[in-house]
C-alpha positions in Angstrom: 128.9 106.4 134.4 125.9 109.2 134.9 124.2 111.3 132.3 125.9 114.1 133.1 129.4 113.3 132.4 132.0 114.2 129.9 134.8 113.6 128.7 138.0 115.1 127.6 141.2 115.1 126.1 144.6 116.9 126.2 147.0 116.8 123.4 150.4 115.4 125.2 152.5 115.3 122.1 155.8 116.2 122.7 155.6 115.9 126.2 157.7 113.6 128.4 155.3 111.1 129.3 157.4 109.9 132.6 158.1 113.0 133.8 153.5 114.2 132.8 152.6 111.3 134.6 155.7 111.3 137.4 156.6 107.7 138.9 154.0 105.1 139.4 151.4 107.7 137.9 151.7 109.8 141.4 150.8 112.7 139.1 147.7 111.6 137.7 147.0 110.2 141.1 146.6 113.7 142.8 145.5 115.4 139.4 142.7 113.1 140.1 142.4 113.5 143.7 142.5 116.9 143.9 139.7 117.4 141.1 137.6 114.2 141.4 138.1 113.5 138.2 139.2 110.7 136.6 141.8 110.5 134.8 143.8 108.8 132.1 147.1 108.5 129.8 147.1 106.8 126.7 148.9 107.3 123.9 149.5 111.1 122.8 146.2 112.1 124.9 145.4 112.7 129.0 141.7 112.1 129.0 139.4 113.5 132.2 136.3 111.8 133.0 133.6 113.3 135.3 130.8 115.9 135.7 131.1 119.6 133.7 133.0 121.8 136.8 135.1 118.5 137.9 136.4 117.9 134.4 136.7 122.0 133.6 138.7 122.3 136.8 140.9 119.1 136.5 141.2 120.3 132.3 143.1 123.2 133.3 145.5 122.2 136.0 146.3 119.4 133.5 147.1 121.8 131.0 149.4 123.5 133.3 150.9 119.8 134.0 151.4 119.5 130.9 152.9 123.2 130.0 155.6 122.7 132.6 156.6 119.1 131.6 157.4 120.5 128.1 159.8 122.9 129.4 161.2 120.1 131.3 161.1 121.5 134.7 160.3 118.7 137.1 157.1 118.0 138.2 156.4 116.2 141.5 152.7 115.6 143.1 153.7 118.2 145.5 154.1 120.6 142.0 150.6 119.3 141.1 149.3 120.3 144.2 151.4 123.8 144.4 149.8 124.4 140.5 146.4 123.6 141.9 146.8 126.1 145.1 148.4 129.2 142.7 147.3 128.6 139.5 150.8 128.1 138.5 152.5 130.6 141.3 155.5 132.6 139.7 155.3 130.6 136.6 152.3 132.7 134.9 151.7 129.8 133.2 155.4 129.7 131.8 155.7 132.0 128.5 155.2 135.6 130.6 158.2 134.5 133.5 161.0 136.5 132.4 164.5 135.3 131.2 166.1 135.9 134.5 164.2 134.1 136.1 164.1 130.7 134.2 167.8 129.1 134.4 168.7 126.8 131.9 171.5 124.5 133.2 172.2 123.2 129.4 175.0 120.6 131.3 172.0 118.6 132.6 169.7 119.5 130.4 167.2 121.1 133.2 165.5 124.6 133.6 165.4 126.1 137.2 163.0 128.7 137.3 160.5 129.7 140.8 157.8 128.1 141.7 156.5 130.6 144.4 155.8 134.4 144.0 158.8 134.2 146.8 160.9 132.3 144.9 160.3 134.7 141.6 161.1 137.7 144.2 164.1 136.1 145.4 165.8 135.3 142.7 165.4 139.2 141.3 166.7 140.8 144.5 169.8 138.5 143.4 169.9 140.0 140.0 169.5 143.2 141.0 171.7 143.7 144.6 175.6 142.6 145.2 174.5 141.3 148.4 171.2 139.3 149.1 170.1 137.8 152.5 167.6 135.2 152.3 165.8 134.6 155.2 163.5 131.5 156.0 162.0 128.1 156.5 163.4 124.3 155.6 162.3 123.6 152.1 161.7 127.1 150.7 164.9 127.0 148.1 166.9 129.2 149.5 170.1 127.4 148.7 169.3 125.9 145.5 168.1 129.0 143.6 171.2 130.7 145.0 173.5 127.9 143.7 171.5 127.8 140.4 172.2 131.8 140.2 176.0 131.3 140.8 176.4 128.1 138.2 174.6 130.6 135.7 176.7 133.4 136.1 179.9 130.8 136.2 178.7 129.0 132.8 178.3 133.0 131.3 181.5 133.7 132.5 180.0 136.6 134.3 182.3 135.6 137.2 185.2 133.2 137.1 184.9 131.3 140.4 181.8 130.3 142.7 182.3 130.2 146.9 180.2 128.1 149.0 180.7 128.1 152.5 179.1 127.3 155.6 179.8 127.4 159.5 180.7 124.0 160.8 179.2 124.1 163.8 176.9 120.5 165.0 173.3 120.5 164.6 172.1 119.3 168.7 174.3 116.2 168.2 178.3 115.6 168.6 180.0 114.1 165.9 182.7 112.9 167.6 186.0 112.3 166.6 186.0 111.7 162.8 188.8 109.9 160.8 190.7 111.4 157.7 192.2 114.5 157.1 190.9 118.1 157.8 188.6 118.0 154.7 187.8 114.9 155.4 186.1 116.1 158.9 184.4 119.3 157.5 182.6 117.7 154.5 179.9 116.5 156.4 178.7 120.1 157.2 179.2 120.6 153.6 177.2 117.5 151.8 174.1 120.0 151.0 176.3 122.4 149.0 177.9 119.2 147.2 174.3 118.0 146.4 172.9 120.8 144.8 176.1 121.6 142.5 175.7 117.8 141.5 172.1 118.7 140.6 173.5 121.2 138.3 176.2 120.3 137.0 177.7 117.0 135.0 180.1 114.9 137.7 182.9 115.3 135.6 182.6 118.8 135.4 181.8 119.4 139.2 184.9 117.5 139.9 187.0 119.4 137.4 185.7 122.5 138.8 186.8 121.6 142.5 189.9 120.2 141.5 190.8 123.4 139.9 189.4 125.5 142.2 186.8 127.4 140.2 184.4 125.9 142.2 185.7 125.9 146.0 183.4 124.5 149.1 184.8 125.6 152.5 183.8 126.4 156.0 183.1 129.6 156.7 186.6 129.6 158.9 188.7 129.0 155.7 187.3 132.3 154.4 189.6 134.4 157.0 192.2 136.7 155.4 191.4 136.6 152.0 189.7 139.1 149.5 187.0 137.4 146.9 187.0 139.0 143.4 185.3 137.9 140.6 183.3 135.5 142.4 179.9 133.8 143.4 179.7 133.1 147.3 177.3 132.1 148.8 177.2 131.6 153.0 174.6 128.9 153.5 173.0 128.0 157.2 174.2 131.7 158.3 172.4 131.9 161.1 175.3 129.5 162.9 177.8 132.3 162.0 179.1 133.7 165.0 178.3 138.0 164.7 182.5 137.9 163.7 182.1 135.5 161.2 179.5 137.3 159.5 181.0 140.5 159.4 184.7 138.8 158.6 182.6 136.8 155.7 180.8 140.4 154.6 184.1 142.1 154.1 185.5 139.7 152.1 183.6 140.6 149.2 185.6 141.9 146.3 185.3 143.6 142.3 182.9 142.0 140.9 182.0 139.8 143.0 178.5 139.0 144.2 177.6 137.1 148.0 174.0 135.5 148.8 173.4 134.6 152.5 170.9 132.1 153.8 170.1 130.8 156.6 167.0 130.2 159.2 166.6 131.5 162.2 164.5 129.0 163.7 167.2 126.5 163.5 170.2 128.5 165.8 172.4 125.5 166.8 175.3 128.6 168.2 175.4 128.3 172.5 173.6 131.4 172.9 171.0 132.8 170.2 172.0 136.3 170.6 175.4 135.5 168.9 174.1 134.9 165.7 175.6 137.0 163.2 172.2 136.7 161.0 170.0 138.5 163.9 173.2 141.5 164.0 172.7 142.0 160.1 169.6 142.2 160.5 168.9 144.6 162.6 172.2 147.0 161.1 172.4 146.2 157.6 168.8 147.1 156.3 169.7 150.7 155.2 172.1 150.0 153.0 171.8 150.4 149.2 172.4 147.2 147.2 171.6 144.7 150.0 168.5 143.1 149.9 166.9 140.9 151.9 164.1 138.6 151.3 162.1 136.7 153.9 160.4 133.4 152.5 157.6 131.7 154.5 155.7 128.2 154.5 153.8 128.7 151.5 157.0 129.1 149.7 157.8 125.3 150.9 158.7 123.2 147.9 159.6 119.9 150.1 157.2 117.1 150.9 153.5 118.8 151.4 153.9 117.5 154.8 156.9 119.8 155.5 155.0 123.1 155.5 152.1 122.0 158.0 155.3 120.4 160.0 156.6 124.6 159.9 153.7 126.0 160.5 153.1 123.7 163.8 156.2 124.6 165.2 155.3 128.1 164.5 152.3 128.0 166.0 153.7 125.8 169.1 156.5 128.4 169.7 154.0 131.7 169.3 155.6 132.8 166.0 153.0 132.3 163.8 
């Protein structure tokens, strides 16, 4: 140890030391990598160990480690190396993020709140606009903050029935004939939207829910003829919707009611690109009081670090960068 090293120490008391520390230590892992400090967990205390600036700078990304794992939001060692890039990004370092934007799912026992300026700016177009289009990369949490919003307003009864839906149409690859009946054959398009509901929600209650139709997944098709009031939808992977789809989908929307559209349009799986509905809107629909659209990019990636140089390869590869 040299002369000119120093130690110290973070009160962890009352933190979850699993999710502080994340599995196998990864968190204290890249805490320490990033910083050069080094680090350790014992007890009631996270002690740094290094030179003045190493320790200083590792201190206070740990405290912001340590501030987000006591409001139980998840922390990965992608988080610890988001926290270390923004200083914390939409979070302000937690107290200053308003209500809106932190979601307690009380069911789970898990807050949802942004993690990205993007994210924060997202989910406030959605409280503020009947329609919102969210427009974007893989990974940015376009789906999940919208299905986080919709379980919110269900569980405050400020609606009485959530939507999902999505365009079954095959991703570059044919399926082929598969067995069971028709929703048997369609949920496979529609795993995602099942996934991030059973983030949210209880199993019983997700089941419950879909079983008595206050919760209803569907393809997009299924929406056809009918008028949604009091309700939640949310059209995910838009840009596979066909320009009638989309506008059959956007007149849909009844009293009360509230739609979020996502979808990427890198990722156009429709014969010709020029059909998709999400280019026609747009290019027609930004006038339009009370729609809002928001446009996330790769530094609002909250996936696998790797997944945002992955974007911004392809970006750069295809001359959209």
């Amino acid at each position: 140890m040299s002369d000119d090293s120093v130690t110290h120490r973070l009160s962890t008391e009352g933190v979850d030391l699993l999710t502080l520390a994340g599995v196998n230590d990864a968190n204290l892992i890249e805490l320490s990598r990033l910083t050069g400090a080094k680090v350790s967990l014992r007890g009631d205390a996270l002690t740094m160990n290094g030179p003045v600036e190493i320790v200083e700078r590792a201190a206070s990304l740990a405290q912001r480690m340590i501030d987000q794992a006591k409001q139980r939001l998840r922390l990965s060692a992608d988080d610890v190396l988001r926290l270390s890039e923004d200083g914390g990004g939409a979070r302000d370092d937690g107290p200053d993020v308003p209500d809106g934007m932190r979601i307690v799912l009380p069911g789970v026992r898990r807050v949802v709140q942004p993690k990205t300026p993007g994210q924060a700016r997202y989910l406030q177009l959605i409280s503020d606009n009947d329609i919102v289009i969210g427009i974007g990369p893989a990974g940015t949490g376009k789906t999940y903050l919208a299905v986080a919003m919709a379980v919110d307003a269900l569980t405050r009864k400020r609606v009485r029935r959530i939507v999902l839906a999505r365009p079954a149409v095959e991703a570059g690859e044919s399926l082929g004939f598969l067995p069971g009946d028709m929703q048997a054959k369609v949920d496979p398009y529609l795993r995602p939207l099942y996934d991030a509901l059973d983030d949210m929600m209880p199993p019983e209650r997700v089941q419950r829910s879909l079983e008595t139709r206050v919760i209803e997944i569907a393809p997009l098709a299924y929406m056809r003829g009918r008028t949604l009031s009091d309700a939640f939808v949310i059209l995910d992977e838009a840009q596979n919707a066909t320009s009638a789809q989309m506008k059959m989908f956007l007149t849909r929307l009844g009293v009360n009611s509230k739609a979020v559209i996502t979808g990427d349009k890198t990722q156009i799986d429709l014969p010709s690109r020029e059909q998709s509905g999400l280019l026609q809107v747009e290019r027609i629909l930004h006038a339009i009081d009370g729609i809002g659209f928001h446009y996330f990019n790769e530094s609002d990636v909250i996936r696998h670090r790797l997944v945002r140089e992955i974007i911004k390869a392809y970006a750069k590869d295809s001359g959209t960068e």
